[in-house]
C-alpha positions in Angstrom: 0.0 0.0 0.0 1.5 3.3 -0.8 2.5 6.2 1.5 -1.4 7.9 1.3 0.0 11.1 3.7 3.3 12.6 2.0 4.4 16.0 3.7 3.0 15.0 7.2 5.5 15.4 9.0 6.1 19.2 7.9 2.7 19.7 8.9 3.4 18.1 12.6 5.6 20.2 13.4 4.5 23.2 12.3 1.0 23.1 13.9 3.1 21.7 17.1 5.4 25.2 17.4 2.2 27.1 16.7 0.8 25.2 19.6 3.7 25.0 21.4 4.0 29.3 20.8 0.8 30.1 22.3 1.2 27.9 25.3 4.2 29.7 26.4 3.0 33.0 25.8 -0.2 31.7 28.3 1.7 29.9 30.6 4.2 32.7 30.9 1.7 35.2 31.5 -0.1 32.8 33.9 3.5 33.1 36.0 3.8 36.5 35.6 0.1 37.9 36.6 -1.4 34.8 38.5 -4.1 34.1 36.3 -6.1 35.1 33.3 -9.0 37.6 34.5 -7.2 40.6 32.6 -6.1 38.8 29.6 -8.9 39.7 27.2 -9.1 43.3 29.0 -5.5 44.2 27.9 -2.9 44.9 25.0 -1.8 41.5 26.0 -4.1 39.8 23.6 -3.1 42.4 20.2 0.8 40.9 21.4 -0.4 37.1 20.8 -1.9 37.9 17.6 0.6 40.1 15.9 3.1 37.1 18.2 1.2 34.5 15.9 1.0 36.3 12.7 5.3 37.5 12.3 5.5 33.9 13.0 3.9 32.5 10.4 5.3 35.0 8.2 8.4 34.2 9.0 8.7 30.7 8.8 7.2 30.8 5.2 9.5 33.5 4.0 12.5 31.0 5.8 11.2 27.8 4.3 11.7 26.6 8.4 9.7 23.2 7.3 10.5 22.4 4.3 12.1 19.3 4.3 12.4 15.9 3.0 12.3 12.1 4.1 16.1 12.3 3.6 17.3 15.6 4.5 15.1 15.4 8.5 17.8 15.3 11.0 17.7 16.7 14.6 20.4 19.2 14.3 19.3 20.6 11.1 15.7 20.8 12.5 17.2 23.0 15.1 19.4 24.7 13.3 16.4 26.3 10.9 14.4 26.2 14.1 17.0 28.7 16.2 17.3 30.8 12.7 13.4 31.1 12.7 12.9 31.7 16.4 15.5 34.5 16.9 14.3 36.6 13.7 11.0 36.4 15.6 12.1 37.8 18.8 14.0 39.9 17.3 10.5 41.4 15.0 8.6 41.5 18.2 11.4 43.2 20.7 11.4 46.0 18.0 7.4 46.0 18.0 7.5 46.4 21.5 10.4 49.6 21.5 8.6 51.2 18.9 4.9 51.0 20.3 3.3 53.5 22.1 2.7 51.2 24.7 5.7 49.2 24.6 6.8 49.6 28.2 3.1 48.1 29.7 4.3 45.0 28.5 6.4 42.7 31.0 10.0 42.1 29.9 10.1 38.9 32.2 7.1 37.8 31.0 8.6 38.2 27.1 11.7 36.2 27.9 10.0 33.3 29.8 7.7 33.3 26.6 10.6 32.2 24.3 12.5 30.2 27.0 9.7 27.8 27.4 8.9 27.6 23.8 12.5 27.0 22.8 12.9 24.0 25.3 9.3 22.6 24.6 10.6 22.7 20.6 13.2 21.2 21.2 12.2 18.2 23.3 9.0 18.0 21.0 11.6 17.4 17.9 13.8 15.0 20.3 10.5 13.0 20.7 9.8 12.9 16.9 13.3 12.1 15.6 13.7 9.2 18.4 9.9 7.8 17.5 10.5 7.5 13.8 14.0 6.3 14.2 11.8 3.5 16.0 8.9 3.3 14.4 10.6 2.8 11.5 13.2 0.0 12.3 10.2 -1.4 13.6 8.6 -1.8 9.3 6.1 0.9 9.5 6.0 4.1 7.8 8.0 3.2 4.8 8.0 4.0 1.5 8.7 0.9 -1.4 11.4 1.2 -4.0 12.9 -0.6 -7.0 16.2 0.0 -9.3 16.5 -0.2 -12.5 20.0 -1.5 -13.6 22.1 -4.0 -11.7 25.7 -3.0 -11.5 28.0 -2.0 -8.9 25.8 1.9 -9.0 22.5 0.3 -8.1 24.1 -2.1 -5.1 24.9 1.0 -3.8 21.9 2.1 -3.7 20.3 -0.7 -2.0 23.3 -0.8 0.4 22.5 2.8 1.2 19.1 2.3 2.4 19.7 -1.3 3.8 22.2 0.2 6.8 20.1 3.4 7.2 16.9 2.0 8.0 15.4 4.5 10.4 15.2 6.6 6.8 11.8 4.1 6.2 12.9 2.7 2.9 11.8 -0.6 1.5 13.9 -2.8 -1.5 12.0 -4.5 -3.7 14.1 -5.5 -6.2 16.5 -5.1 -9.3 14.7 -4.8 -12.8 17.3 -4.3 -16.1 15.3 -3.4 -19.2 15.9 -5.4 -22.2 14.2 -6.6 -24.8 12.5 -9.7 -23.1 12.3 -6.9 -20.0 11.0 -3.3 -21.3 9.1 -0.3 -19.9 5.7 -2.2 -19.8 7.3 -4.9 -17.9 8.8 -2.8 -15.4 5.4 -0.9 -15.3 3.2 -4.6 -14.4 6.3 -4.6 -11.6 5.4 -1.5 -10.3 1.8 -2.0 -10.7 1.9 -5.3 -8.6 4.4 -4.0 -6.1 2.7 -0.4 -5.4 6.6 1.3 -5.3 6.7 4.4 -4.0 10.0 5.2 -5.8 12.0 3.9 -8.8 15.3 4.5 -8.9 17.0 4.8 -12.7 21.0 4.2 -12.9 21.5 6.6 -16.3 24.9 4.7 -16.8 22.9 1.3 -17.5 19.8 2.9 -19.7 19.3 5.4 -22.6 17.7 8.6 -23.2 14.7 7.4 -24.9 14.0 4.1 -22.1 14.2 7.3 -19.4 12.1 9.3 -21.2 9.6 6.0 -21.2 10.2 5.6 -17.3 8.9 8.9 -16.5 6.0 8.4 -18.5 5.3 5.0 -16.7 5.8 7.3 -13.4 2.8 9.5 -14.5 0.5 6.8 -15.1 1.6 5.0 -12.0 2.3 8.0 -9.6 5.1 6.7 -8.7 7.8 8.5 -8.4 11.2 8.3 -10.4 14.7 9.4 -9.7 17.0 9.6 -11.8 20.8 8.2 -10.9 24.0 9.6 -12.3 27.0 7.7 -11.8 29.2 10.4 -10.1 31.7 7.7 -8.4 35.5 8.6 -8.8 35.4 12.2 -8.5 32.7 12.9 -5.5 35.5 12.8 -3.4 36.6 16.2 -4.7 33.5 17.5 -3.1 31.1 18.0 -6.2 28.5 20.3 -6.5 25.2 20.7 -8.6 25.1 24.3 -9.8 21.8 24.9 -12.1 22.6 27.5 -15.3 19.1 28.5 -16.4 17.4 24.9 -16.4 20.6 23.1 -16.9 22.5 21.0 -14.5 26.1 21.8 -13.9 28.5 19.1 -12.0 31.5 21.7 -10.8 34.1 19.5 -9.3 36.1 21.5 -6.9 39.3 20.9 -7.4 40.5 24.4 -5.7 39.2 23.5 -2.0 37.8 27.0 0.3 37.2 28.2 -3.2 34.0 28.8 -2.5 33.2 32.7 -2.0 31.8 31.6 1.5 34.5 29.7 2.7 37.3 31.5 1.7 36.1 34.8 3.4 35.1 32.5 6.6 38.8 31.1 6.7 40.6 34.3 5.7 38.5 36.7 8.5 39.4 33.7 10.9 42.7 33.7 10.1 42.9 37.5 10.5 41.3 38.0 13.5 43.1 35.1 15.4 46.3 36.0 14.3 46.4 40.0 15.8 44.7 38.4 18.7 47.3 36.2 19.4 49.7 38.6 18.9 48.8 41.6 20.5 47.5 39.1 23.7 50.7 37.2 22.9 53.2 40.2 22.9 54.4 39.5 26.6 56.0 35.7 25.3 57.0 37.1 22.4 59.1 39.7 24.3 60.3 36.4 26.5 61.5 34.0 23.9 63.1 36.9 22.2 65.3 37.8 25.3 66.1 34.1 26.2 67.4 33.8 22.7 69.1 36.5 22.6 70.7 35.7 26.1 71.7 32.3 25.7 72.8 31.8 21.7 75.1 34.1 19.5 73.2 35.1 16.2 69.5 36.4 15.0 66.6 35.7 17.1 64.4 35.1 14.3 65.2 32.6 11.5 63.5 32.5 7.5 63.6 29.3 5.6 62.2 28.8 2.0 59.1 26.3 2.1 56.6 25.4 -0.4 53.2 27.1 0.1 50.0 27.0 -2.0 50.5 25.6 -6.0 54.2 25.0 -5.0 55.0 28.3 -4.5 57.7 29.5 -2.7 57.8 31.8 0.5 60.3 32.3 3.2 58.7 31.5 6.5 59.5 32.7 9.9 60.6 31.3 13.4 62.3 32.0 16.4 65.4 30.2 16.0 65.9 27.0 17.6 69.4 26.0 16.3 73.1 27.3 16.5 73.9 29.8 13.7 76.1 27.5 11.4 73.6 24.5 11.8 73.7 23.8 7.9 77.0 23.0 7.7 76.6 19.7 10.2 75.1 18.3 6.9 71.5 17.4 8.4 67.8 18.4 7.0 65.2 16.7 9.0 64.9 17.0 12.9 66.7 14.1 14.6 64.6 14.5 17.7 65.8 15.2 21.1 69.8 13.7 20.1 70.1 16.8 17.4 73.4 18.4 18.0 72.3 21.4 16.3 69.4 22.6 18.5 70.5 24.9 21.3 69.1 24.2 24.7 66.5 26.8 24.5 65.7 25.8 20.9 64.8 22.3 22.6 62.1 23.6 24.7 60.9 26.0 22.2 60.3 23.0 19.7 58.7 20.3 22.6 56.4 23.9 23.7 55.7 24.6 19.6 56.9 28.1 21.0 59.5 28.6 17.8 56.3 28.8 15.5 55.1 31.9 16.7 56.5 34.3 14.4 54.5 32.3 11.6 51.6 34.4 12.3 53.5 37.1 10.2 53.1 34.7 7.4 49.4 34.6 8.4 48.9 38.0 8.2 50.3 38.0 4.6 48.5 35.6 3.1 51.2 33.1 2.6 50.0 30.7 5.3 46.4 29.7 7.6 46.3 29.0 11.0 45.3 25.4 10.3 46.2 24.1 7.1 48.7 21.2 6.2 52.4 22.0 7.3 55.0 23.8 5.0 57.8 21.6 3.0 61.0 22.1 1.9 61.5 21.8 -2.2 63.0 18.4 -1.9 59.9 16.9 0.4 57.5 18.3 -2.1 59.4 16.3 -5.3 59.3 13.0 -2.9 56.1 13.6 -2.3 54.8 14.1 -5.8 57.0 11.0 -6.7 55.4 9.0 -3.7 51.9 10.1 -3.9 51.1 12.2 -6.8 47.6 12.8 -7.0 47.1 12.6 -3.5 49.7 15.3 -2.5 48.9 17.8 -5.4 45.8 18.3 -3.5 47.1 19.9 -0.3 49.1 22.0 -2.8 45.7 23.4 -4.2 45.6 25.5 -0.3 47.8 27.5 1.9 49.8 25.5 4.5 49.2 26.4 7.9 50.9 26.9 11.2 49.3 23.8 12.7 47.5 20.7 11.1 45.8 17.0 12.0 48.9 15.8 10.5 51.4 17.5 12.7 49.0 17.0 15.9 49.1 13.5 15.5 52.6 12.5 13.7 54.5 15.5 14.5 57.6 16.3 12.3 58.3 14.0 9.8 61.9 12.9 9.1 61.1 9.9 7.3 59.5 9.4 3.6 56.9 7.3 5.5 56.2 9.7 8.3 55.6 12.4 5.6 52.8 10.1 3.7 51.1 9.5 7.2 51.0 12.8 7.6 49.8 13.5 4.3 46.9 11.6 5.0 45.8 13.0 7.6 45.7 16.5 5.6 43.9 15.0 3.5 41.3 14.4 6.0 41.6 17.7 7.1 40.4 18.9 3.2 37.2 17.2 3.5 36.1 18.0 6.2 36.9 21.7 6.8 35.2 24.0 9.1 35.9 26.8 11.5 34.4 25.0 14.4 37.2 21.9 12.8 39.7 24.9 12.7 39.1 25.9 16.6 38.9 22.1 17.6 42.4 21.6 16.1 43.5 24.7 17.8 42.9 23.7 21.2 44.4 20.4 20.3 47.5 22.0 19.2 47.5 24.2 22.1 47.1 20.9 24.7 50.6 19.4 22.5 52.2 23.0 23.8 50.9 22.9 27.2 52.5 19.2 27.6 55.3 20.1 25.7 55.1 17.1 23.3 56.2 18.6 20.0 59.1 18.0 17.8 
């Protein structure tokens, strides 16, 4: 039997908030005046009303329920939720500064109003999430499907919904047109099975047999969606970008090249660097002076590394090794034996302290805050030798001071320390966010605190 109530759950939940709205706004005036007897006497009442109306208003101009089967999840539910409920307040705070009457209402009856509608949403969307994750492992409220094509695409498919079964999706079967098997076959299938859905793999059928699928959709109201095969190049984070009515696959092979992301990261980077600076200016002025003190030669020390699309850019550090450290004929640390690191050097590297100065390569746009490390010229050829595809994407952004890769294998003097740490990076690329960014940070700092860098 098919699905005979498609959008319900939208519905739910909206009448639910509406509910939900209005019983706050009672039960917070119930709190705040001990009863109802001057309720329908007041300006009270006109607040409810205009109270009801912005909020309808504003979660049809937001879209707040406008969701799918797939795409309900409790964080995103409260994340439109939150965006829907502070433009609200926000409407109705500037109602009440602008009325007339504005200071008869009660402030503490306005902010226990939204506090007991925000927690009531929220538990009343806990509830709903947990009883169709249930209800559905359980074999109710599900919708039927079929796929046409049998190759390595359409097991994917059916493995997709077979581990995710709170999502309320039912397999019944693989159909491949041929001649013994075309479209008036499939539709006496989805006649007798009453699908729901009928997912096409376009790499196993043509144009005209899909073109004869969505007419057998029409006539069946079933519904039909169609399949591209985009394996072996959705792990560069694909998009769907609609010129007009045509669908665009843009592959991004630039990563944070996205208008949003770039000016997230760069703003980040800005702001977190002069903090840590100006807040910072104190060590800096200590590390300086111990240098100074306790080694002949500069304080700070450049060194060429690779940085975005290979190019080259000094960076900066406080210097952690004696002067003519070159000539001992060594490139990669040798850990706590090195000869050429002076003794403050060593506790500058364990503390991370010697990468300070980096943040001037923040500030100019040669490096991130979090981004994978800086290489020498002769790491990068290894690399590309080792792992060419692989490492030319972590060329594609800026390195950064700090990285997963350097959190959890620390400097690599090894070829095989360096492709650990590579993939780790690379993790790092698909997965990027600022909260990621300041979770890494507080990592990085914990590695400082215990002193367990390189």
């Amino acid at each position: 039997m098919k699905n005979h109530y498609p959008g319900l759950l939208p519905k739910v939940h909206l009448w639910v908030d509406i509910v939900l709205l209005n019983f706050s706004f009672f039960s917070a005036y119930l709190f705040r005046f001990d009863g109802f007897s001057e309720l329908f006497r007041n300006q009270y009442i006109n607040l409810l009303l205009f109270a009801n109306l912005v909020w309808v208003l504003t979660i049809h101009i937001l879209k707040t329920y406008q969701f799918s089967r797939l795409s309900y999840h409790f964080n995103t539910q409260l994340g439109k939720f939150f965006k829907a409920s502070i433009i609200h307040a926000a409407i109705i705070m500037a109602f009440l500064y602008l009325s007339k009457q504005g200071e008869e209402y009660s402030r503490y009856q306005f902010l226990m109003t939204y506090c007991l509608f925000i927690i009531m949403s929220i538990l009343s969307r806990a509830a709903a999430v947990l009883f169709l994750k249930l209800y559905r492992k359980a074999g109710y409220n599900y919708n039927r499907f079929a796929i046409v094509g049998k190759g390595a695409l359409a097991s994917l498919i059916r493995e997709f919904y077979g581990e995710r079964r709170e999502l309320g999706y039912r397999y019944y079967g693989m159909f491949e047109l041929s001649e013994q098997n075309p479209v008036l076959a499939l539709e006496m299938f989805v006649r007798e099975k009453q699908l729901d859905y009928v997912y096409c793999c376009l790499n196993e059928i043509t144009d005209d047999q899909v073109r004869e699928i969505i007419k057998m959709g029409e006539r069946q109201r079933t519904q039909i969606r169609l399949v591209p095969d985009f394996r072996g190049f959705m792990t560069n984070m694909a998009t769907i970008e609609y010129h007009d009515m045509y669908p665009i696959i843009q592959v991004n092979t630039k990563p944070f090249s996205n208008f949003n992301e770039q000016t997230a990261k760069r703003a980040f980077d800005l702001v977190f660097s002069i903090i840590v600076m100006v807040l910072g200016a104190p060590i800096f002025l200590m590390v300086f002076l111990a240098i100074k003190i306790t080694s002949p030669g500069p304080v700070f020390f450049k060194q060429k590394r690779s940085g975005r699309w290979g190019e080259m850019f000094y960076i900066y550090k406080f210097r952690s090794m004696y002067v003519d450290a070159d000539k001992m004929g060594l490139k990669h640390s040798q850990g706590d034996d090195d000869p050429r690191i002076t003794p403050i050097g060593r506790f500058l590297r364990k503390s991370r302290l010697d990468e300070l100065p980096q943040f001037i390569n923040v500030l100019k746009g040669e490096m991130s805050v979090v981004g994978p490390r800086p290489l020498f010229k002769y790491d990068v050829d290894m690399l590309m030798e080792a792992e060419p595809h692989e490492f030319q994407r972590l060329l594609t952004v800026k390195p950064g001071i700090t990285s997963i890769g350097q959190i959890n294998v620390g400097y690599a003097d090894t070829m095989a320390k360096n492709v650990e740490r590579l993939k780790y990076d690379l993790q790092y690329l698909k997965s990027y966010s600022v909260f990621n960014d300041v979770l890494l940070i507080f990592r990085t700092v914990q590695v400082m605190i215990l002193g367990r860098g390189q």
